[in-house]
N, C-alpha and C positions, 0 to 999 in steps of 0.2 A: 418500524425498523428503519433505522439510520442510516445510510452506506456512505463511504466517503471514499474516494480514489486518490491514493497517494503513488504519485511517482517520484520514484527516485534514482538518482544517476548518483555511481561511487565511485573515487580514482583507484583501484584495483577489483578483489572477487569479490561478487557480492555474496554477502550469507543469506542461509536460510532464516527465512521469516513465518517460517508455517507453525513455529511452537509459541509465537508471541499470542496474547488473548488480543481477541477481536479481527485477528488476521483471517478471512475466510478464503479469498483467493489471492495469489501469486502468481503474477505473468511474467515471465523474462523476458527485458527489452535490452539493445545493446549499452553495456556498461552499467545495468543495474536491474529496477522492475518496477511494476503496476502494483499494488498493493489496494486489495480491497478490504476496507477496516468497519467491521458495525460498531456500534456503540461507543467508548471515549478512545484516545488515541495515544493516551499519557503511556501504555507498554511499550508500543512503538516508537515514540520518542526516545524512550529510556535507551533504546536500542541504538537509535540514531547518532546519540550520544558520543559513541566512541568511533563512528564510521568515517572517515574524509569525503563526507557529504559534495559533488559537486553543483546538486541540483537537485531542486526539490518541489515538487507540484501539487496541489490538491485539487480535485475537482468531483461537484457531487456528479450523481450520476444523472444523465437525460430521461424525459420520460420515459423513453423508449427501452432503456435499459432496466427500468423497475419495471417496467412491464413485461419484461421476457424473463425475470425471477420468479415469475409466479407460474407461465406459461413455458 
């Protein structure tokens, strides 16, 4: 299983992302969120599409983090 961490920061509210596929978790950070995405990310994009994107990050996750989805 795949995980990918997308951050992202929007110039106003950010919307919900919990109906997009492959969204499993959502953290809200100031001016936007964490997005943890399994498998492709093309829904999430689609979504990003119409956002005023100011920032935008991906990062897989550390060991340590697949490690504490199982435990």
């Amino acid at each position: 299983m795949h995980t990918t961490v997308v951050e992202i920061v929007v110039d106003g509210p950010f919307p919900l992302f919990d109906d997009v596929p492959g969204v499993t978790a959502v953290d809200l950070i100031p001016g936007g969120a964490r997005l943890s995405v399994t498998g492709s990310p093309a829904a999430l994009l689609t979504r990003f599409a119409n956002l005023p994107v100011l920032r935008m990050r991906t990062d897989e996750p550390s060991l340590e983090e697949i490690f504490l989805t199982y435990y």
